[in-house]
N, C-alpha and C positions, 0 to 999 in steps of 0.2 A: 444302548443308544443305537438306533438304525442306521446303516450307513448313510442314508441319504440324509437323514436332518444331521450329523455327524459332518458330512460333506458340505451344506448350509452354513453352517455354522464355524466353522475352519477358514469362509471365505471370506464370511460377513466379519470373523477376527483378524483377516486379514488385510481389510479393504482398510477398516481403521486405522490398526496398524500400520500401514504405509503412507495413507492421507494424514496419519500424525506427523511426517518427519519435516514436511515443510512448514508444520507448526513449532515444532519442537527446535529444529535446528535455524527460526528465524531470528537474527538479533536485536528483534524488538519484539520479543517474546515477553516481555516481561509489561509490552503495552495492556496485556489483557485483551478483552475485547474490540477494544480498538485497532485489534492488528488486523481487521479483516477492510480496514478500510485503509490501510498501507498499501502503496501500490505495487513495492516488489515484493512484498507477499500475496499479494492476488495475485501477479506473474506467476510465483514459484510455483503456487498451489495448484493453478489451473495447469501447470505445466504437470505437475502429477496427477490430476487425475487425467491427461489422454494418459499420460506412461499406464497408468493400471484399465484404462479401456484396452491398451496394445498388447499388457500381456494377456489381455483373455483373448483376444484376436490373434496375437502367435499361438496360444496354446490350441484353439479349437479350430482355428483356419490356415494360417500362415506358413504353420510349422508340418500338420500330416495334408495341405492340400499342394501344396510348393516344396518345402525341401524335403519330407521325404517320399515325395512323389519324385523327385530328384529333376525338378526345373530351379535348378538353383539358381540361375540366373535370376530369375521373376524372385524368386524370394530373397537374394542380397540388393534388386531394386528396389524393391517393397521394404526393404532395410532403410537404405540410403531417402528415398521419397517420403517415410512416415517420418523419420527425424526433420528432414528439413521442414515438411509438413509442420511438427510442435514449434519449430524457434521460427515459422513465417507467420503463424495466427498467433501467436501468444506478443510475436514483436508487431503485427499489426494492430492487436488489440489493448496493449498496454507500451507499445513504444520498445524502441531497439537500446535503449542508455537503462544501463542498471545504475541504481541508488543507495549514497552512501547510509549507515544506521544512522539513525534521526535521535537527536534529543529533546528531551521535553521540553515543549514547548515552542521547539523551530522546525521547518519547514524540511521535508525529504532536500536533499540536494544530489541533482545527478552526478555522477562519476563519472569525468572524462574516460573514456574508452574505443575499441577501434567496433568502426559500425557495426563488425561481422560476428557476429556469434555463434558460428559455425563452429569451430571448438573446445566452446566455454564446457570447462569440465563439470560445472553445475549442474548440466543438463547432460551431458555426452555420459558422462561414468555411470549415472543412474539411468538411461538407456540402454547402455549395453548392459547392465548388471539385471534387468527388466528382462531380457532377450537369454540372458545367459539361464536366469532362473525358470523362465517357461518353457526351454530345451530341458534344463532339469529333470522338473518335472515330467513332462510328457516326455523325456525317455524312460524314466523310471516307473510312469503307470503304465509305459508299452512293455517294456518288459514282465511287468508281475503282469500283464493282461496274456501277453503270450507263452509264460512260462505255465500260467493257469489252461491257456487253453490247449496246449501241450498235453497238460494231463488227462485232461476232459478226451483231447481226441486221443491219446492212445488209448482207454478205457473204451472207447465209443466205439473206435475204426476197429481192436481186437473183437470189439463184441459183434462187430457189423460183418465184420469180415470172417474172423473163424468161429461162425457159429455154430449151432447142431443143425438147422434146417441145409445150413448150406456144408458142411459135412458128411450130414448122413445122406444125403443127397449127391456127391460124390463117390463115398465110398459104394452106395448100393450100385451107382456106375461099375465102381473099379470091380465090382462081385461078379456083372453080369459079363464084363470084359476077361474077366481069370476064367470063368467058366466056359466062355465059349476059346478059351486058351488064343485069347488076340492078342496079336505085337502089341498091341498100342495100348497093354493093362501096366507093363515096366515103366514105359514114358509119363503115361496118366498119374503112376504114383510118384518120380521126380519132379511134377507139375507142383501137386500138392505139397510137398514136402518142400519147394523152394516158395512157394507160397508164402504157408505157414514161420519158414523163416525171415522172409522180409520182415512181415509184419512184426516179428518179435523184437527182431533184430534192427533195422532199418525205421518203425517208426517213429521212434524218440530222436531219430536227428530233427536238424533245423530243416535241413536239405540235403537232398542226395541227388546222384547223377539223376538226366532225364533217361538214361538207357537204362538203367535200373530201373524206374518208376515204370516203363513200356514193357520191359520185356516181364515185370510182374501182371500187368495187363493183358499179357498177350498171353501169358498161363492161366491167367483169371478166366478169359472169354476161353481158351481152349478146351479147362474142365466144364464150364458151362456147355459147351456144344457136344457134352457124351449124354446128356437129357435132353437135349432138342429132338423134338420129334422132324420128319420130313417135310413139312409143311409152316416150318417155320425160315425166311431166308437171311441168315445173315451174313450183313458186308461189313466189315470192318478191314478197315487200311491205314496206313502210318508213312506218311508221306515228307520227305525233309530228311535231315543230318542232325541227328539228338547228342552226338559226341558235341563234351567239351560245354554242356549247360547243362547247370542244377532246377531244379525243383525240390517244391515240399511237398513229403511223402504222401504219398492216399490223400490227395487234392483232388485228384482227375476220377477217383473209383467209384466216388457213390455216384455220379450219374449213368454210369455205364452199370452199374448193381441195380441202380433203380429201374433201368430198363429190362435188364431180363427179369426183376418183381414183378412188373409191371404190363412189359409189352407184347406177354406170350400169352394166347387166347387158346388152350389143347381143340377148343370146337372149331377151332375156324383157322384162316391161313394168316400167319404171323409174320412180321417183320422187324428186326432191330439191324438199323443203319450207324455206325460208330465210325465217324472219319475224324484222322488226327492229322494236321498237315503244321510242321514247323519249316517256319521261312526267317531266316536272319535268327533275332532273340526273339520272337513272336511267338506260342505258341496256340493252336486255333483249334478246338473239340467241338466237334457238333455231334449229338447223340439225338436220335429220332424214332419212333415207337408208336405204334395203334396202343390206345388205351381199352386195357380189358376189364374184364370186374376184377373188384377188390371192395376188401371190407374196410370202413371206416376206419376203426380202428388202426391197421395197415398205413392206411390213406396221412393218419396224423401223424404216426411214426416217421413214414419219410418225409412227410413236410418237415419235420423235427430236425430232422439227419441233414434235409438240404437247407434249411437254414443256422445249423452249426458247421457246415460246408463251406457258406458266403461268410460267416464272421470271423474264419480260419482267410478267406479269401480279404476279409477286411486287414487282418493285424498283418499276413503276411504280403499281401503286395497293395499297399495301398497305393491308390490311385494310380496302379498298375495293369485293372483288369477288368473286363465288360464282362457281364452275366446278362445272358438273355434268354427268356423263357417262352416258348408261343405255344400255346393249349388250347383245344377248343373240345368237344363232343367225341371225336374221334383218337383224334393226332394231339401227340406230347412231345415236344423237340428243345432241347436247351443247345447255347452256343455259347462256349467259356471263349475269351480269348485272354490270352495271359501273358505278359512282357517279362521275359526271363531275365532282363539284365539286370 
């Protein structure tokens, strides 16, 4: 069975399943059909199905656009205002006095009670049990989503990152740098070499320092710049106090990877601009670049790369981060901004 009719079908046995209990546990259950013209069973009922419209509302809105977007304030009022919301339209619509069980034959009679039903646990325990169940959930499908995407990205990022073009492409660097016996062939290969261990080492965490994450960039762009011809200028700068905030690993790489793929033309004068400024928990990448030729094929691969880049940026900072992209004929410029707390 496909997941998705699988998925269908788990919800539509579950939509039942829960619009049965105000059938099931009413005590004039036993009226048959006529229980639909009871009136605190048309209370109760209608009282469940907002509960099961709210949990799909916590689960797909409430829950990853408010709390853990971490405005939790909006999201424990959005608590407090959907309940009173169900006991003010259900007591508007069917009256505030609940009804004793009816015998055959005589008439519902109300139940002296206090007007407020603000903590009728009728309603309140299957609310919160509503709430408690669609955090369940949607923490448990964000986790297998992120432990999944975990794997995918280290798999990806190893492959993106130590590969042969960009290997072989360093080491013929480190060839021509021993040959002409320059200082800078020793340093060139503890570049690589601490490289190569982040990535092995460091990308299965969740997070790591953000000076880790920089100063692996700043050896990334450093072996890059022993293949830059003179004609190409780059600026890159890192602006702010990275001590004392995490990040997740190889977030920030592929678009500063995609610009040296990308933004270096050997016939013509080239440019890649990489500015990183952290202010407070904010942190702010703008990456900018001439677009040169490339082949389709190329072309699909990093659309590929930068769109499993944003859905690492979905699972891990949601509704934490702006992605913005400006492209036209010439110029390619992306601008992450990213809330570290």
């Amino acid at each position: 069975m496909k997941n998705s009719t699988r998925f269908y079908l788990i919800n539509i046995l579950g939509i039942f399943a829960f619009l049965s209990i105000p059938i099931l546990s009413s005590p004039d259950f036993g009226e048959g059909w006529q229980l639909i013209y009871i009136s605190p069973f048309q209370k109760s009922f209608v009282r469940f199905v907002f509960l099961l419209l709210l949990f799909y509302t916590y689960y797909y809105v409430v829950i990853p656009k408010l709390f853990l977007a971490k405005k939790k304030l909006l999201f424990f009022a959005f608590v407090v205002f959907a309940y009173l919301g169900i006991i003010g339209i259900t007591n508007a619509i069917f009256g505030s006095q609940r009804f004793m069980p009816r015998s055959k034959g005589f008439p519902n009679f109300p139940e002296p009670r206090e007007p407020s039903e603000i903590f009728d646990a009728q309603i309140l325990i299957p609310y919160l049990l509503v709430i408690a169940f669609a955090f369940l959930i949607k923490m448990s499908n964000r986790l297998n989503e992120i432990n999944t995407e975990k794997k995918i990205a280290e798999v990806s990022y190893l492959k993106a990152q130590i590969n042969p073009h960009f290997l072989f492409n360093t080491l013929n660097s480190l060839y021509a740098l021993t040959l002409q016996k320059s200082d800078e062939a020793p340093n060139a290969v503890l570049k690589l070499s601490g490289i190569m261990r982040y990535v092995v080492t460091e990308s299965n965490q969740e997070y790591v320092t953000l000076d880790k994450e920089l100063n692996y960039i700043k050896d990334y762009i450093a072996l890059q710049k022993l293949r830059l011809d003179q004609n190409v200028i780059l600026d890159f700068k890192i602006e702010g106090e990275p001590f004392g905030k995490a990040i997740a690993p190889l977030i920030l790489i592929p678009f500063i990877e995609n610009a040296f793929k990308y933004g270096i033309n050997p016939d013509a004068e080239s440019y890649i601009l990489i500015h990183i400024l952290i202010e407070n928990q904010t942190l702010t990448m703008s990456v900018k670049n001439p677009k040169a030729a490339h082949s389709i094929d190329e072309e699909l691969r990093t659309a590929e790369g930068l769109k499993n880049t944003q859905k690492r940026l979905d699972l891990m900072y949601t509704g934490r981060y702006n992605l913005s992209v400006f492209e036209d004929e010439k110029v390619y410029e992306v601008t992450l901004i990213i809330d570290l707390q």
